[in-house]
C-alpha positions as a Markdown table, in Angstrom:
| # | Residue | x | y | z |
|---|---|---|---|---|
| 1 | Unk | -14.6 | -146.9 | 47.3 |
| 2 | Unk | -18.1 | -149.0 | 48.4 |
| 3 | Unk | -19.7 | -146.4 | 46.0 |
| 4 | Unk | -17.3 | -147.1 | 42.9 |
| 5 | Unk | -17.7 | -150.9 | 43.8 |
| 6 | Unk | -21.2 | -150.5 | 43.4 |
| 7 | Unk | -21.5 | -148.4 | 40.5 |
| 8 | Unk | -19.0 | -150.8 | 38.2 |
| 9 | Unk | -21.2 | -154.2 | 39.7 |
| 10 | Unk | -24.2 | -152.3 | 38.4 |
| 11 | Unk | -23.0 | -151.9 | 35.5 |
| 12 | Unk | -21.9 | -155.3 | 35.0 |
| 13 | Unk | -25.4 | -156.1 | 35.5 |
| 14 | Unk | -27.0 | -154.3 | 33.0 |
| 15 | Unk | -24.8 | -155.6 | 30.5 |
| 16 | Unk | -25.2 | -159.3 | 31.5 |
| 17 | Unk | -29.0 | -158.3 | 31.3 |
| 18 | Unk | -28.6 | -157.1 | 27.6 |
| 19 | Unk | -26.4 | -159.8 | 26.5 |
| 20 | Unk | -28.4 | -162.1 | 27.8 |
| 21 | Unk | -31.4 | -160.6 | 25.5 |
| 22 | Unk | -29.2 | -160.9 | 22.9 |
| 23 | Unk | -29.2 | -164.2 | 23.0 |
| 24 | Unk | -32.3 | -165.3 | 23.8 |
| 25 | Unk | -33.5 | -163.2 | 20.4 |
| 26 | Unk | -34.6 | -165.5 | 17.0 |
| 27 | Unk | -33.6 | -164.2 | 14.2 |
| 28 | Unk | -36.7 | -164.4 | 11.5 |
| 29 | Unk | -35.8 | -165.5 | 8.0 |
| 30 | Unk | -37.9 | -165.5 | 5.3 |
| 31 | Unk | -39.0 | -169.3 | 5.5 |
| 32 | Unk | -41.2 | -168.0 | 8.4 |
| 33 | Unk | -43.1 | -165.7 | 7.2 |
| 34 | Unk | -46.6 | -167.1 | 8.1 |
| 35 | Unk | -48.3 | -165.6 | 4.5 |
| 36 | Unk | -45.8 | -167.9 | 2.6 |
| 37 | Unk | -46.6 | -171.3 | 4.4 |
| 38 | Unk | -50.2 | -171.0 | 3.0 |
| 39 | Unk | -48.4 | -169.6 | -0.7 |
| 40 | Unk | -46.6 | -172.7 | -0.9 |
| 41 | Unk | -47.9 | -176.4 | -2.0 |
| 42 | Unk | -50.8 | -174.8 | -3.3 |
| 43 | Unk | -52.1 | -173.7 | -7.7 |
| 44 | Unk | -52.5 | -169.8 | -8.7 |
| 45 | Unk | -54.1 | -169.3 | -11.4 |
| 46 | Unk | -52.9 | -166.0 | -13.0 |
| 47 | Unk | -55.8 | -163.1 | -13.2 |
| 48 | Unk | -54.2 | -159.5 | -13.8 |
| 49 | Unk | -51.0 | -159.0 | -15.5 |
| 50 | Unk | -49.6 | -155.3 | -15.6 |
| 51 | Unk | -53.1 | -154.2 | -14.6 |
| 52 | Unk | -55.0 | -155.5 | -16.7 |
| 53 | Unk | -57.2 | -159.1 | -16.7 |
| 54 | Unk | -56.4 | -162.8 | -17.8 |
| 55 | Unk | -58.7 | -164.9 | -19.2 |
| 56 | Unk | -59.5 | -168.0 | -17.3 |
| 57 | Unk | -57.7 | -170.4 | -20.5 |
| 58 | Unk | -55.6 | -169.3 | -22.9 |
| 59 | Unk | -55.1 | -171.5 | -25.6 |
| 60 | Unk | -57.2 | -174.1 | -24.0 |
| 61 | Unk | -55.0 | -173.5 | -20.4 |
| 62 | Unk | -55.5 | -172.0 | -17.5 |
| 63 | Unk | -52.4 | -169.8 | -16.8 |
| 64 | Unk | -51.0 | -170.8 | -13.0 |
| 65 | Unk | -48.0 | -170.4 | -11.0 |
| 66 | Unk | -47.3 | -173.4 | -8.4 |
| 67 | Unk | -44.2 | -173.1 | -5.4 |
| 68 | Unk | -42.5 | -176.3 | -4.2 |
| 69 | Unk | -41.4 | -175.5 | -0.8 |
| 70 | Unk | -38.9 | -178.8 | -0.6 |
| 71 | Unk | -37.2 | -177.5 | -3.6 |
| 72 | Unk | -37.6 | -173.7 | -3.1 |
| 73 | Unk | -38.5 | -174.4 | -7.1 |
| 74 | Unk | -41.7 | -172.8 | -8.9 |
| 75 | Unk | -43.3 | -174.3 | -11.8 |
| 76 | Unk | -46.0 | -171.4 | -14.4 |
| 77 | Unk | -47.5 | -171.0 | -17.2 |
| 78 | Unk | -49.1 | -168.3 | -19.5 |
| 79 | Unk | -51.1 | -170.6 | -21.1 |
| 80 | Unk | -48.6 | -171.7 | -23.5 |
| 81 | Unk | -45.4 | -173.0 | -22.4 |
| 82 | Unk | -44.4 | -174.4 | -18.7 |
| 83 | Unk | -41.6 | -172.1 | -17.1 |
| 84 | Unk | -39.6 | -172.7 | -14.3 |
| 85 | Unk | -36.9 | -172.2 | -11.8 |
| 86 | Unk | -35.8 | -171.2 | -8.7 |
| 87 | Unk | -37.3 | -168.9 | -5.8 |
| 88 | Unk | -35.2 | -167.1 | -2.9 |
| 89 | Unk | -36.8 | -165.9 | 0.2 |
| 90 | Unk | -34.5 | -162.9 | 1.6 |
| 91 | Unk | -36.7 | -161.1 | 4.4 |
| 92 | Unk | -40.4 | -160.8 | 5.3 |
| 93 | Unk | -42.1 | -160.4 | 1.8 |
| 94 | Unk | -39.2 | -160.2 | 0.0 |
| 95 | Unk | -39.1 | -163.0 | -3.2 |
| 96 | Unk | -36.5 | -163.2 | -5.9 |
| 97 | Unk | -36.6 | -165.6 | -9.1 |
| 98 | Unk | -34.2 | -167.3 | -11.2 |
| 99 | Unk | -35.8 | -168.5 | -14.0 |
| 100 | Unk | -34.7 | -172.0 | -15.4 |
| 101 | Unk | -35.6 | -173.9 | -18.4 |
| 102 | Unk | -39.1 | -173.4 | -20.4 |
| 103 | Unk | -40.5 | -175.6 | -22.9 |
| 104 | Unk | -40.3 | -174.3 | -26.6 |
| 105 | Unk | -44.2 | -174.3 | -28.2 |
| 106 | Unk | -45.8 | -172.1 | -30.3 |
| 107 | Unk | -49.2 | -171.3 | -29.6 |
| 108 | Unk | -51.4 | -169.4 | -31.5 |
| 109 | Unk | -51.4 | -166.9 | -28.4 |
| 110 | Unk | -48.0 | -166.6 | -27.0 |
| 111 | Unk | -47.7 | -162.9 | -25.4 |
| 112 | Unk | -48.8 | -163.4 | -21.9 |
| 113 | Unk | -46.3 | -166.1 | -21.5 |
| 114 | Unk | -43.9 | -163.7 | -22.7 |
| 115 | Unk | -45.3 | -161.0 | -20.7 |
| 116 | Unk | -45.4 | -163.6 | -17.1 |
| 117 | Unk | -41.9 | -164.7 | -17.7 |
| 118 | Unk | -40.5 | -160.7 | -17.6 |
| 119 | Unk | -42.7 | -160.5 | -13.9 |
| 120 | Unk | -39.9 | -163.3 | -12.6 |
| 121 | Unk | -37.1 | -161.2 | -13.5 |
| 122 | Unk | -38.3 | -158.2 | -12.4 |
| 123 | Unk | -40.2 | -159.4 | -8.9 |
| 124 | Unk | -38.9 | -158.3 | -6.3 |
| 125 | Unk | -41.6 | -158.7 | -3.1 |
| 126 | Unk | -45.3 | -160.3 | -2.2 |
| 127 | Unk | -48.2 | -159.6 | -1.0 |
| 128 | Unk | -51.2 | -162.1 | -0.1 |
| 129 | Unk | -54.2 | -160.8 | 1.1 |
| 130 | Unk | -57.9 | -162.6 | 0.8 |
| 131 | Unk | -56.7 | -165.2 | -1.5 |
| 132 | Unk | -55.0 | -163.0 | -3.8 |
| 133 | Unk | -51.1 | -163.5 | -4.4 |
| 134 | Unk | -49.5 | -160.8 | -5.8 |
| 135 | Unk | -45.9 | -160.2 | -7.2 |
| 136 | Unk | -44.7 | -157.2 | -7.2 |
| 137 | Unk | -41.9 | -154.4 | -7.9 |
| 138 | Unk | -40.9 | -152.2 | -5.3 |
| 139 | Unk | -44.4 | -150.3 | -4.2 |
| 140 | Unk | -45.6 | -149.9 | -7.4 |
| 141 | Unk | -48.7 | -151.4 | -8.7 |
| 142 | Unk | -48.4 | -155.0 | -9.0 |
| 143 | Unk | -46.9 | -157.0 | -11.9 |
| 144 | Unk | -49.3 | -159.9 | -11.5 |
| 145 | Unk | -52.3 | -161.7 | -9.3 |
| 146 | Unk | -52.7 | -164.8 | -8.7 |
| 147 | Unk | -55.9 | -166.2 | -7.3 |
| 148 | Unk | -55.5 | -169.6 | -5.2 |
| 149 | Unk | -57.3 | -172.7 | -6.7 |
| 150 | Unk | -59.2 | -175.4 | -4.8 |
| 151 | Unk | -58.8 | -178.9 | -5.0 |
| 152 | Unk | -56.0 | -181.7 | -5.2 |
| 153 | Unk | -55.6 | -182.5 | -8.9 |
| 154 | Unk | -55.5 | -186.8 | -9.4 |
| 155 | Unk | -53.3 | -188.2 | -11.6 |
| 156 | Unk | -55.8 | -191.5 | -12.6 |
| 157 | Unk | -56.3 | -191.9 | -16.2 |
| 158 | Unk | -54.3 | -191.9 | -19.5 |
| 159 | Unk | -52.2 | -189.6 | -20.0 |
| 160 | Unk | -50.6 | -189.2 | -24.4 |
| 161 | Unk | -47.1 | -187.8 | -24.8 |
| 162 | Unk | -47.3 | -184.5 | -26.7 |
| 163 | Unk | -43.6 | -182.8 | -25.9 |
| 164 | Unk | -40.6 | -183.9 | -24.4 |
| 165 | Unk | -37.2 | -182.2 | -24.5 |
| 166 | Unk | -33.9 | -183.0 | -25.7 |
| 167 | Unk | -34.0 | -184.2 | -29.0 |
| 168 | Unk | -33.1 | -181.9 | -32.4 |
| 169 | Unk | -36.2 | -184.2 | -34.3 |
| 170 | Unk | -39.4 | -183.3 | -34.9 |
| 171 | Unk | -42.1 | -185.0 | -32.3 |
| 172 | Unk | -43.9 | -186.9 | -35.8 |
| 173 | Unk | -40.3 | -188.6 | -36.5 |
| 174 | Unk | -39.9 | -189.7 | -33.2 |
| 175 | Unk | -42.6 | -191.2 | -32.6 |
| 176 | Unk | -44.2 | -192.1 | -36.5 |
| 177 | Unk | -46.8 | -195.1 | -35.2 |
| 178 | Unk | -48.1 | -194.4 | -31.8 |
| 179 | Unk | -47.6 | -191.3 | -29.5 |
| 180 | Unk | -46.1 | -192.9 | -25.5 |
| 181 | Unk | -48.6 | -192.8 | -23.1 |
| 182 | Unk | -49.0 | -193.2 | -18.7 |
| 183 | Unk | -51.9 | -195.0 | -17.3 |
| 184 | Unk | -52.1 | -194.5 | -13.5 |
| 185 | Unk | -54.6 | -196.5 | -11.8 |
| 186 | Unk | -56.3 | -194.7 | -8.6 |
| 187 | Unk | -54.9 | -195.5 | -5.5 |
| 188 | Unk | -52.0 | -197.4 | -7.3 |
| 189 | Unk | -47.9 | -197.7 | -6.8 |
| 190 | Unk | -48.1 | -198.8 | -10.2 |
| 191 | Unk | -48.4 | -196.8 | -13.8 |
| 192 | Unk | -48.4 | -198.8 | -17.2 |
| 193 | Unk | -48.3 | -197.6 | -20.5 |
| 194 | Unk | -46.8 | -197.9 | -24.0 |
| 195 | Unk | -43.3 | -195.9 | -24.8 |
| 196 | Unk | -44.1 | -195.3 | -28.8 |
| 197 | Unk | -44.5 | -199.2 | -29.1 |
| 198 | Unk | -43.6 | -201.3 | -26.4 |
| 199 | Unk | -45.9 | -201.8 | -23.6 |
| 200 | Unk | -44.3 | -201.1 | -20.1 |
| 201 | Unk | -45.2 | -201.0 | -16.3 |
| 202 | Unk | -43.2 | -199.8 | -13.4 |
| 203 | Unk | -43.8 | -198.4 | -9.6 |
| 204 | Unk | -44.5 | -194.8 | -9.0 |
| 205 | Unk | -44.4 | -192.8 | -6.0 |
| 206 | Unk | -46.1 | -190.0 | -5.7 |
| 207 | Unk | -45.4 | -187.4 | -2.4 |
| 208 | Unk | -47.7 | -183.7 | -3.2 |
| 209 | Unk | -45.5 | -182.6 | -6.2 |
| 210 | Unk | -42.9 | -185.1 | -6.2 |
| 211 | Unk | -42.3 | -187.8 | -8.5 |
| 212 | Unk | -40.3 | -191.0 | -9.1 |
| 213 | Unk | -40.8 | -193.7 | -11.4 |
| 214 | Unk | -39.5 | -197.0 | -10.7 |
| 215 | Unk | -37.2 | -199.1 | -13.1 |
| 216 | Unk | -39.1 | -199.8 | -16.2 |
| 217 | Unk | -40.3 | -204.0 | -17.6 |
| 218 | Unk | -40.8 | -203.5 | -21.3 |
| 219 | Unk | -41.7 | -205.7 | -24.2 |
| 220 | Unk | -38.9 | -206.1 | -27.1 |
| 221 | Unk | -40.4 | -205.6 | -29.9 |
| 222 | Unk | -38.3 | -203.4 | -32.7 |
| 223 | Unk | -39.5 | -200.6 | -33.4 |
| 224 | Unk | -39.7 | -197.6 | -36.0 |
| 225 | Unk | -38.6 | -194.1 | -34.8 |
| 226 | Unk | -36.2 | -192.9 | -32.4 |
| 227 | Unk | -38.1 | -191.6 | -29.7 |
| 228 | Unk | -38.8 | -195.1 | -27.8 |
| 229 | Unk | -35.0 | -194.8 | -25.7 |
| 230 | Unk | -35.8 | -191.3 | -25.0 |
| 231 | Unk | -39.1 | -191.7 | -23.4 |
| 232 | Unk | -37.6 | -194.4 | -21.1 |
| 233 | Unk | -34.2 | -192.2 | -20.4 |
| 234 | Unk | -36.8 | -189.3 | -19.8 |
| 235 | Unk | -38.8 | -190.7 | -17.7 |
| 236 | Unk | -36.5 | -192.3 | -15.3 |
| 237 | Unk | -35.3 | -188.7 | -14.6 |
| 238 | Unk | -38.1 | -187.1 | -13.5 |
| 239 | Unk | -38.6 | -186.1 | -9.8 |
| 240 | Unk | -41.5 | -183.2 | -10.1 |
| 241 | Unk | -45.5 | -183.0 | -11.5 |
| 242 | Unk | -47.6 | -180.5 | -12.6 |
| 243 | Unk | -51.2 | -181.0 | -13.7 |
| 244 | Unk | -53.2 | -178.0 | -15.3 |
| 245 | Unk | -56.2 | -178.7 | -16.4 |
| 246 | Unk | -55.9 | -181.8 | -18.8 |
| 247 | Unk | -52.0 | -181.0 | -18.8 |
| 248 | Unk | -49.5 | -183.3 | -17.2 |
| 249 | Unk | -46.3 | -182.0 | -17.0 |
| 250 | Unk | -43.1 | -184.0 | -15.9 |
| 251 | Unk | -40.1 | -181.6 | -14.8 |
| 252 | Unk | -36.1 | -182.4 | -14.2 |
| 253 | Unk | -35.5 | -180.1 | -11.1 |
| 254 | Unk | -36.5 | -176.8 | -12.9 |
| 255 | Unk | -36.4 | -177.8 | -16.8 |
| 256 | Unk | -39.8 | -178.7 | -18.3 |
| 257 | Unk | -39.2 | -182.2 | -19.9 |
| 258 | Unk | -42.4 | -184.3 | -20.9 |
| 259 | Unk | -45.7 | -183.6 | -21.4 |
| 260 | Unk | -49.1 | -185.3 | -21.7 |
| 261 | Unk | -52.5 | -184.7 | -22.3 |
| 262 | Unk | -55.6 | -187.2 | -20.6 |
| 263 | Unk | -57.1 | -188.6 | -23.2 |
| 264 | Unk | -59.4 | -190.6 | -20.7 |
């Protein structure tokens, strides 16, 4: 009977022991792989797509692929149009993207945007290894590179309204006199400009890729065109920035809604 007594507190033991391993386990998610820490809040700029190489501008852009972490949102380009979405994390190296809104240009060279926006329906892990990102299909070869880009992009200087989203009329009848334009001053809360043809100023915060515009204090002048309330509305909205190059890009949570070129 001591024997049996023994035996069963032994087993008791053990299985206190592995429960409380159990326990004390982490599960790992995604979010900590270490590779992706360093992928995140940094620009790629595109250099191999389906095996073969990408010029460094295309149409006068560089072709890059930026993650926001906060948002688990990407912002890309393939030298064209700005693309983006949302990005899931579902293991160790695993990615998955749901692509959002894209602006609507024609450029005179169009396919590798074409080409960069099937790599986010089809990814389905990464790999980074000596500054090279790479998206990828199963273990085939990979669908695109990436190669990480140096350098924190300012926003100082003037900035002219070239697209913005949401309106059925051609850019030229929206804005007939004067195209809008964003002055930001370096190492200023402030930004100042004109929105087709009044003058305005407002605050403007500015956290790595995040965005918000304070109320705007216009002039009241009339004005010819419809674009002027649009610009305002537009603005207001925004929450995300991308700069490429000369390019400033103002995004709605994934949908591609203003953009500027620096004109100074």
């Amino acid at each position: 009977m001591l024997s049996m007594k023994k035996s069963i507190f032994s087993v008791l033991a053990v299985i206190t022991i592995l429960f409380a391993g159990c326990a004390g386990a982490k599960k790992t998610t995604g979010n900590q792989n270490p590779d992706f820490a360093e992928i995140t809040g940094n620009k790629w700029r595109l250099i191999e797509l389906n095996g073969k190489k990408v010029p460094e501008k295309l149409n006068g852009k560089e072709p890059f692929l930026v993650f926001m972490a906060e948002e688990s949102r990407y912002s890309a380009s393939g030298g064209c149009n700005t693309m983006g979405g949302e990005y899931v994390i579902a293991g160790t190296n695993q990615i998955s993207f749901k692509p959002g809104m894209s602006t609507m240009m024609a450029c005179e060279d169009m396919e590798t945007d074409k080409l960069l926006a099937e790599v986010f329906k089809t990814t389905n892990n990464y790999s980074l290894a000596d500054g090279i990102l790479s998206l990828n299909v199963g273990r085939r070869m990979p669908l695109a590179k990436f190669q990480k880009v140096d350098a924190e992009v300012s926003l100082e200087g003037t900035w002219e309204l070239d697209y913005i989203a949401n309106s059925s009329k051609p850019f030229n009848e929206l804005y007939p006199d004067k195209k809008p334009t964003l002055i930001f001053d370096a190492g200023s809360t402030k930004v100042s400009g004109n929105a087709g043809c009044n003058t305005f100023n407002s605050s403007v915060t500015v956290n790595g890729k995040n965005i918000k515009f304070g109320p705007l204090a216009t002039t009241r002048m009339a004005c010819p065109g419809e674009g002027e309330p649009l610009f305002i509305q537009s603005l207001q909205k925004v929450n995300v920035q991308s700069v490429n190059d000369n390019t400033l890009t103002l995004i709605v949570g994934d949908i591609a809604t203003m953009r500027f070129k620096k004109v100074k």
